[in-house]
Structure formats: C-alpha cells, structure tokens
DRENDO-1510 file (C-alpha; in Angstrom, 1 decimal, always signed):
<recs>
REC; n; res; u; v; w
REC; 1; UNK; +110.8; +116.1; +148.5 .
REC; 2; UNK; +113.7; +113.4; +148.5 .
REC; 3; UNK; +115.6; +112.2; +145.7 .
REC; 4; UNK; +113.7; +108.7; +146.3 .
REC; 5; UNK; +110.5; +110.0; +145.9 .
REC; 6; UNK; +111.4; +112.2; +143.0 .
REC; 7; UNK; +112.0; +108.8; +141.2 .
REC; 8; UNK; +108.9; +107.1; +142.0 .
REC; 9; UNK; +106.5; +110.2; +141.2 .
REC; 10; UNK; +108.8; +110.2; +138.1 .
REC; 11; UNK; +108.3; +106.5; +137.3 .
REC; 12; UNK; +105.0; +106.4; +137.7 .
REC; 13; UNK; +104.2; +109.6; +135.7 .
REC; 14; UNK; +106.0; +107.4; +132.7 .
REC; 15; UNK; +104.4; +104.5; +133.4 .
REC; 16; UNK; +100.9; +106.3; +133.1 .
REC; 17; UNK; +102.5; +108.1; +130.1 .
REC; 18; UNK; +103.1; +104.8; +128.1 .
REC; 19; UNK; +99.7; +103.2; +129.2 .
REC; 20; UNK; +97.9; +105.9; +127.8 .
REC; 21; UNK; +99.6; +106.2; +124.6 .
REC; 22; UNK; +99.7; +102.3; +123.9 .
REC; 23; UNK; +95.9; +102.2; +125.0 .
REC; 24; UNK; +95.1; +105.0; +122.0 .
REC; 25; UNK; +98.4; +104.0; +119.8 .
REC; 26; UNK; +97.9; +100.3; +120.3 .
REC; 27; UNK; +95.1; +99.5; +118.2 .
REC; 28; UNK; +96.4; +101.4; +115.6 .
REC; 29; UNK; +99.9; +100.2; +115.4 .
REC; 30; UNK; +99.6; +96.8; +116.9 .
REC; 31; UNK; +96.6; +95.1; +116.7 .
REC; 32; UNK; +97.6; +91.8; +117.7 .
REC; 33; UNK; +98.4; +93.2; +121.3 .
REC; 34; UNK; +95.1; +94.8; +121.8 .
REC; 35; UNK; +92.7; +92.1; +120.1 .
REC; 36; UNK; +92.1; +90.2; +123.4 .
REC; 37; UNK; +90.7; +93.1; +124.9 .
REC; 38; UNK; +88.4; +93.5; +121.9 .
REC; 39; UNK; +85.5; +91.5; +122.8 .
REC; 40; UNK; +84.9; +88.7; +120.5 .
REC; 41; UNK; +84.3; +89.1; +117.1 .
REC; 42; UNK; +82.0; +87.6; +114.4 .
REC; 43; UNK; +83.1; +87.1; +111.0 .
REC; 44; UNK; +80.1; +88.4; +108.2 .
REC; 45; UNK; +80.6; +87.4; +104.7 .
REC; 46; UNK; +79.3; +90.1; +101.8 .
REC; 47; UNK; +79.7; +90.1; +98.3 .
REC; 48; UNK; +81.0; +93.8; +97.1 .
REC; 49; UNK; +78.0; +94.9; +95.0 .
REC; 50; UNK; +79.9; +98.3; +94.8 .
REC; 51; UNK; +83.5; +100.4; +95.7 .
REC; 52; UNK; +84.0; +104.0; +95.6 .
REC; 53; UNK; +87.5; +105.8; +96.3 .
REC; 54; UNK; +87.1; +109.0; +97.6 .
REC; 55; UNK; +90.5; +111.8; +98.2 .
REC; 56; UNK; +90.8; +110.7; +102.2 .
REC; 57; UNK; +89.1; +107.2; +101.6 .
REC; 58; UNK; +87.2; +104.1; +100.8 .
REC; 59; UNK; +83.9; +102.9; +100.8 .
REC; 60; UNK; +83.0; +99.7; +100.2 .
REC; 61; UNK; +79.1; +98.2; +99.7 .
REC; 62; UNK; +78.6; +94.6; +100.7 .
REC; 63; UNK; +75.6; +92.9; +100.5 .
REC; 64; UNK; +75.4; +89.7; +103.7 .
REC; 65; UNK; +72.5; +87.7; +104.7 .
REC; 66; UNK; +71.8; +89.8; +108.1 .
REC; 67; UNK; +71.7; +93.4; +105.4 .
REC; 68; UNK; +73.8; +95.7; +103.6 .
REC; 69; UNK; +76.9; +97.1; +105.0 .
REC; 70; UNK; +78.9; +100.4; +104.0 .
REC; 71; UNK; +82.4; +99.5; +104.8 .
REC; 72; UNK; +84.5; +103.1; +105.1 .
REC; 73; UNK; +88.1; +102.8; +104.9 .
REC; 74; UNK; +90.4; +105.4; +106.1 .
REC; 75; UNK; +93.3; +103.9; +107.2 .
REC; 76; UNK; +94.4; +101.9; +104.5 .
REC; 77; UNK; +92.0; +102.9; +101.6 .
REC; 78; UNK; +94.5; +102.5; +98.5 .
REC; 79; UNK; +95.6; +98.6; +99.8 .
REC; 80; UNK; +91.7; +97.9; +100.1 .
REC; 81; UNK; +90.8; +99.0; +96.5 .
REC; 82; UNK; +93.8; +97.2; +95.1 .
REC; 83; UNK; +92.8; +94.3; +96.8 .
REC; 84; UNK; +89.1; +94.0; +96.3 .
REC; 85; UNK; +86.9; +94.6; +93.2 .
REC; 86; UNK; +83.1; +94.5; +92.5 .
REC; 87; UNK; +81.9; +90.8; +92.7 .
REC; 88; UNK; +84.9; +89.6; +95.7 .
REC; 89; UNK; +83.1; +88.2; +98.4 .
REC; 90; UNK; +84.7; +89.4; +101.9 .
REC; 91; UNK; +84.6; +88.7; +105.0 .
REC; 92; UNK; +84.6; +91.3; +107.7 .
REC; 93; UNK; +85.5; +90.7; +111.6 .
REC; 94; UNK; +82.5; +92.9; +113.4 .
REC; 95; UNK; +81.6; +93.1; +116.6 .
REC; 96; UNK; +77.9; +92.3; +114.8 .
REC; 97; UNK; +76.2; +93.1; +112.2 .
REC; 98; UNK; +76.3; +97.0; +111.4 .
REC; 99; UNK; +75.0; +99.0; +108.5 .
REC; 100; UNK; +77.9; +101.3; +109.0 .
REC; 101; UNK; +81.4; +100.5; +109.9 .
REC; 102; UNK; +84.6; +102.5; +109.9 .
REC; 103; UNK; +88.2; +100.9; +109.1 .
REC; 104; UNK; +87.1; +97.1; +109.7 .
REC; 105; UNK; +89.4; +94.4; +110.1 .
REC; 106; UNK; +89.5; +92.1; +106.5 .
REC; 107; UNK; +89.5; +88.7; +107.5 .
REC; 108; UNK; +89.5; +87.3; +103.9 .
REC; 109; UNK; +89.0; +88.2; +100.4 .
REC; 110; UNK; +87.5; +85.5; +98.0 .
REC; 111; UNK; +88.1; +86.8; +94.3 .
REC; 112; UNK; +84.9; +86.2; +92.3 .
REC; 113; UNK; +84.9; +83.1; +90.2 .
REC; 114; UNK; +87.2; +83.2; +87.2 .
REC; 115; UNK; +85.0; +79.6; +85.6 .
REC; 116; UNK; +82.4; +82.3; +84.8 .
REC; 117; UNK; +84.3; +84.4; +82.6 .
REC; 118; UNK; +84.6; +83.9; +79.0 .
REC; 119; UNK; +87.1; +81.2; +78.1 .
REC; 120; UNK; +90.7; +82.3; +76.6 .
REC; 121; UNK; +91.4; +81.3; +72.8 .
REC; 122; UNK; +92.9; +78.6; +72.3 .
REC; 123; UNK; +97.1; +79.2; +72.0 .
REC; 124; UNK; +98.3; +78.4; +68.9 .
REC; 125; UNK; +100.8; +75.0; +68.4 .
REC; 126; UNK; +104.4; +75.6; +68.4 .
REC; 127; UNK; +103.8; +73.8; +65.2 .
REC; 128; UNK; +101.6; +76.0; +63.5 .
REC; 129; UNK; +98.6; +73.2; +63.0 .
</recs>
C-alpha cells in the first residue's frame, strides 16, 4: 500500500469517525446544528398539575387540550424544577402529542398568575401615618 493511499484510507476513517460521533453527540451538545434534521415540531401548551424530583431525574405532569403528558427529565432535571412549579403553564416542542416523553425541548415557561394571590399589606409611610 502507498503512502498516498495510506492518507486517504486514513482520512476517510476520520471523517467517518467524526460523522458518527457528531450524529450521536450532536443532539446532545448542539442542538441548534441537528434541529433541521429533526422533522418539524409542534409546540403543546400544558399547565403543570404536578412535579416530582426523583435521585437521576424529573418528572413533570402537564395537563393540554389533546391529554395528559408525563414529561421525564434526565438531562437537566435540577434546572427544570427550579424553573417550573405546580400551576406554570409550559410549552413543550413535540414531534406530537405523546403521553410519554423523555428530555423535551422547553419552548416557554409561563409562571402562573401572580393577580390571583393574596394581595401584600400595605407598606407603611415613611411618615408613620
């Protein structure tokens, strides 16, 4: 075998290398790069009617029009339950509608209404009347 065909068997074993780790690393890592090859995606909007943090994740129970959904989160379970609470309406991006999905991609969160609560006391004047 030649030097010259040493290189191109060795390019093209590194070119197959890197497709195949950026087609299972891609998603992961860089979603922006892979989303085009996706398919599209539908947003569904749920309101959380309950959360659950488990040692390796997340669940998450939203109620939509088209059903309920059990959202598992593993990848970033602990920035999902800081970010949403029982009440938060959120919107998925879904393929369709599912009952059960794993590591979704959060298109918004909508915190629950804040007019509802109980209004504050009153502060009192700086000038004590």
């Amino acid at each position: 075998m030649s030097a010259v065909t040493r290189g191109v068997v060795a390019a093209l074993l590194v070119g197959l290398a890197a497709g195949a780790a950026l087609g299972l690393l891609g998603p992961r890592y860089w979603p922006e790069l892979t989303a085009p090859f996706e398919g599209k995606r539908e947003l569904l909007q749920g309101e959380v009617l309950r959360e659950e943090r488990r040692e390796d994740r997340y669940l998450l129970t939203l109620k939509t029009p088209e059903g309920a959904i059990l959202a598992t989160f593993r990848e970033r379970a602990a920035e999902v339950d800081l970010l949403v609470d029982p009440g938060d309406r959120v919107t998925l991006a879904l393929r369709g509608y599912a009952p059960f999905v794993t590591d979704p991609r959060i298109a918004r969160v909508m915190k629950r209404d804040q007019s509802a609560a109980p209004p504050a006391a009153p502060a009192p004047s700086p000038t004590g009347r």
